[in-house]
N, C-alpha and C positions, 0 to 999 in steps of 0.2 A: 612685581607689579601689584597695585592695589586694585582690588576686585571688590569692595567694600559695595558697589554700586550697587551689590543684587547679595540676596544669601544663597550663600556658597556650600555645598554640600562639603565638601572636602573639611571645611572648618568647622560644621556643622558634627561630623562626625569626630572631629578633634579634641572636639568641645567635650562631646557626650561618653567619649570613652578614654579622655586622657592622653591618647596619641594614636597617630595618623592608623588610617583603616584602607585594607585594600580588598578589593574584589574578586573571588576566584571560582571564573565561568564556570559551568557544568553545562553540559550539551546529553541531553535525552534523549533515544527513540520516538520521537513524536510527533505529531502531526495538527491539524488546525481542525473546528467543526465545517468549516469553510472553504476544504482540501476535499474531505472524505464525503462529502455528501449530506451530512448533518445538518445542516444550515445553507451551505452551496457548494459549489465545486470550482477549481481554480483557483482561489485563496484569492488574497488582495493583488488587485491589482501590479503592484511596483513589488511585490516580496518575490524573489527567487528561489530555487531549490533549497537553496541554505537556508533559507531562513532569513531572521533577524540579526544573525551574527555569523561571521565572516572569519574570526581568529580561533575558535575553541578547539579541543581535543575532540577528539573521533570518539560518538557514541558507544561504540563498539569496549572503551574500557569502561569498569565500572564506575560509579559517582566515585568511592570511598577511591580509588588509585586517579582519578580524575581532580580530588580534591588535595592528594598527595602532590602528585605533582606541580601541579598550579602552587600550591604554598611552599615546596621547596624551590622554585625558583623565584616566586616573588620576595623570599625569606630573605635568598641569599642574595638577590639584587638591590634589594632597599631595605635592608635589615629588620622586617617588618615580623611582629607580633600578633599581630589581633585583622580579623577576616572577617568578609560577610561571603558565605556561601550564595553564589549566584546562578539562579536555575532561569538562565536567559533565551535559548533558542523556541520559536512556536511555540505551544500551549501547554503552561508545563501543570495546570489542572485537570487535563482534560487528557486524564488516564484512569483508571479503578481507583477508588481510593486506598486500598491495603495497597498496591503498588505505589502509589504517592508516598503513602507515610513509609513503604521500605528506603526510598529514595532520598526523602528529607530526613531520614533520621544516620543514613550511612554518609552524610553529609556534614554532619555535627563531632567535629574532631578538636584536639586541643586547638586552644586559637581562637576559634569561633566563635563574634560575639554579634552575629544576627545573620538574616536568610532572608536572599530578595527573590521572589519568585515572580516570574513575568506570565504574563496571560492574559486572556478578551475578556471583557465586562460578562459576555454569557457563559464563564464557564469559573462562577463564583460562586460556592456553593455552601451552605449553612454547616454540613457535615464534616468539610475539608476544613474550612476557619474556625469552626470548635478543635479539630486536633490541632491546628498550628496554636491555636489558644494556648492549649495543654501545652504543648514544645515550649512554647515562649514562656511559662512561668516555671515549667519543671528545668527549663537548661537557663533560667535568665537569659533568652536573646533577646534583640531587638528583629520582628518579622515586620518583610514590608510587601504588598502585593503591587508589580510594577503593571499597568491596567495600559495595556494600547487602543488608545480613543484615537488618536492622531487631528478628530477636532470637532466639535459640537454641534458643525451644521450637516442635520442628517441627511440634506441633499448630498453633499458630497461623500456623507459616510454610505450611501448609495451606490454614487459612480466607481469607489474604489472598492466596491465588491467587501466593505467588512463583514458583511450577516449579522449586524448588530445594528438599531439605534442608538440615540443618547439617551434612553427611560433604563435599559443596561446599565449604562455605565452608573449613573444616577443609584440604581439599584446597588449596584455593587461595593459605590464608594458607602454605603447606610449601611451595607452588610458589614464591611471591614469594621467600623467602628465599632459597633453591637458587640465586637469581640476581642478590641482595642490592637488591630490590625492596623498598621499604617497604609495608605495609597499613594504612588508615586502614578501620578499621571504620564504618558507619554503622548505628545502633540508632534505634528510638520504642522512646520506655520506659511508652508509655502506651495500648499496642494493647490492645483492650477484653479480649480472652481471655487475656491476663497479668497476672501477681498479685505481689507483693515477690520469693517466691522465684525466679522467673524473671527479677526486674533484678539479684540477687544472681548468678543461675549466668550471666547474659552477662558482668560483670565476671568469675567467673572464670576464663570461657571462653577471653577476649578477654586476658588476665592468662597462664594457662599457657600459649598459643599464641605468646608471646611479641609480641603484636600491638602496632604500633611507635606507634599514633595513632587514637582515636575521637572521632566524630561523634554527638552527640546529636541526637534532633528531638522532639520533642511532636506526635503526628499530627493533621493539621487536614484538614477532611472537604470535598470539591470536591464542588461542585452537579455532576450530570448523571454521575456515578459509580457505582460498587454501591455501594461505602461509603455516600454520599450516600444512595443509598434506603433503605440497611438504617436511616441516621440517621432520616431524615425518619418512617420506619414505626414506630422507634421498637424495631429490630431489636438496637440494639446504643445502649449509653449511654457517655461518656467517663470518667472518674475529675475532683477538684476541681482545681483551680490546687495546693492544700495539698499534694495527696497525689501531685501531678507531681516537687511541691518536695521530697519524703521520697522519692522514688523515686533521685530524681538525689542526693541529698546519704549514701543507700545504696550506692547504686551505687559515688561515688567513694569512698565510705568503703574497699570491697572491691577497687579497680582497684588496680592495680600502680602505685605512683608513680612508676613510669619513666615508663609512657605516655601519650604527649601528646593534651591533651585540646582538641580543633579550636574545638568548642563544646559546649554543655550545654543550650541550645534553639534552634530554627531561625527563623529567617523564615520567614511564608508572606504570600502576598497574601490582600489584603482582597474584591478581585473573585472573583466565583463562587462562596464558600465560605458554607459552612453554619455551621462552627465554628473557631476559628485562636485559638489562645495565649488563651482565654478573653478575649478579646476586647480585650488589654492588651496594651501593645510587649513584646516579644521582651527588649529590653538591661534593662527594669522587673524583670522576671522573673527574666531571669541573674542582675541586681542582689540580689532578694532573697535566692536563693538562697545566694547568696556572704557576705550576711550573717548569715544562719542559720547557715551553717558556722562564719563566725565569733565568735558569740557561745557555740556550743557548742563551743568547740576540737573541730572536726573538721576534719582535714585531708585528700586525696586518700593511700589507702594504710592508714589507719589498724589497716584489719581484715583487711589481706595479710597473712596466716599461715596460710593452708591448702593451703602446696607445701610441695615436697620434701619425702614424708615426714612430713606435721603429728603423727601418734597415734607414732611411733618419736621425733620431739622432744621430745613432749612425757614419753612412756615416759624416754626417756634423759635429761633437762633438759639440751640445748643450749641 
């Protein structure tokens, strides 16, 4: 299938190291500033005990036998070479730093040619991005910080309880750079208190910030959650499968076509959950998307012309 519609991280990485890269989770002891009291208590909204992820290995073994494993069977099922260590579950900066750097360096095994580490806008900090600095020139990786914004308008980053604004995230993606740190944004473009012009101003958020790679999701609601009760009560209603599909084919319309686009909906598990991907695979969904785009010639970028200057361009006809 031709996916040409949007840039495609998978080729993206193909490109940049020669052949195919896979990803192999690391799951840490940790916790959120917005768990423990730091910031709030009860976390986001919609996130469950797990976390952000639902497949990894159990904390309990180390990174270095967590990264064994994960690579011998990724190795042996797609004959795969080359890794991006991925510190994916809750806040994986927001531990001591000599713990961080034990963690990100028992990480670094043959294979390994970058480390995505996922975490909040507030818990981005100048001391931590100067070691990954050092990592990433002393081992040649490629380091990416995966930032959970989920979406710009900070009424809603409110109601789902992040403990952050967007002046964070903002901060953060100027911090990553300063130390030549990549940003993967992560967005839901289908939070119940967002509407089109709010998936419109996160692409262009995420577009002037010069942000190097986004993550889409589609939110799915976990039993035993606030989210979950506001569902169940009938507090809050989702949007259709349709109008998930117009959101995201807006969105890229307005994204920067530089930026690399990881995915355009998520996996969730099917255990515990109230509501997930309307109830259809995930790759279904991506699927149609990509073909809507292309029976409408739309391609990622088409409606990037609102920088540098748009009313003086268009004043002056460059």
């Amino acid at each position: 299938m031709d996916i040409a519609v949007y840039n495609v991280y998978s080729k993206y990485l193909k490109e940049r190291f020669g052949e195919k890269v896979y990803k192999l989770p690391i799951n840490l002891p940790l916790t959120c500033p917005n768990r423990d009291g730091c910031v709030g208590t009860g976390g986001c909204i919609f996130c469950g005990e797990e976390g952000g992820s639902f497949e990894n290995l159990s904390h309990a073994l180390s990174v270095r036998e967590q990264v064994k494993r994960n690579k011998e069977y990724i190795s042996e099922r797609y004959k795969a070479n080359k890794f991006i260590s991925y510190f994916q579950n809750f806040t994986n900066t927001y531990l001591p730093l000599d713990d961080f750097k034990k963690y990100v360096e028992e990480s670094i095994v043959d294979g390994i040619v970058g480390i995505s580490i996922s975490t909040r806008p507030d818990c981005v900090n100048d001391n931590y991005l100067k070691y990954l600095s050092d990592i990433k020139n002393r081992y040649d990786l490629e380091i990416t910080i995966e930032l959970g914004l989920q979406t710009v308008n900070y009424h809603s980053l409110k109601k789902i309880n992040r403990g952050h604004s967007l002046a964070e995230f903002i901060d953060a993606v100027i911090r990553n750079k300063r130390y030549s740190i990549r940003t993967c944004a992560h967005l839901i473009l289908n939070l119940p208190w967002d509407d089109m012009t709010d998936v419109i101003e996160n692409a262009k958020i995420l577009s002037a910030l010069n942000v190097e790679e986004v993550k889409l999701h589609a939110l799915y609601v976990v039993d035993g959650t606030e989210l979950g009760r506001m569902y169940k009560e009938g507090e809050v209603s989702l949007i259709s499968k349709d109008e998930y599909k117009e959101r995201v084919i807006t969105f890229l319309e307005y994204l920067d076509e530089d930026i690399i686009v990881q995915r355009i909906i998520g996996r969730a598990p099917k255990e515990n959950t109230l509501f997930v991907n309307w109830n259809e695979s995930w790759w279904k969904i991506r699927d149609e998307i990509v073909e809507d785009m292309r029976n409408r010639k739309i391609k990622q970028g088409k409606k990037f012309q609102y920088l540098n200057g748009k009313a003086i361009k268009k004043l002056q006809k460059f």
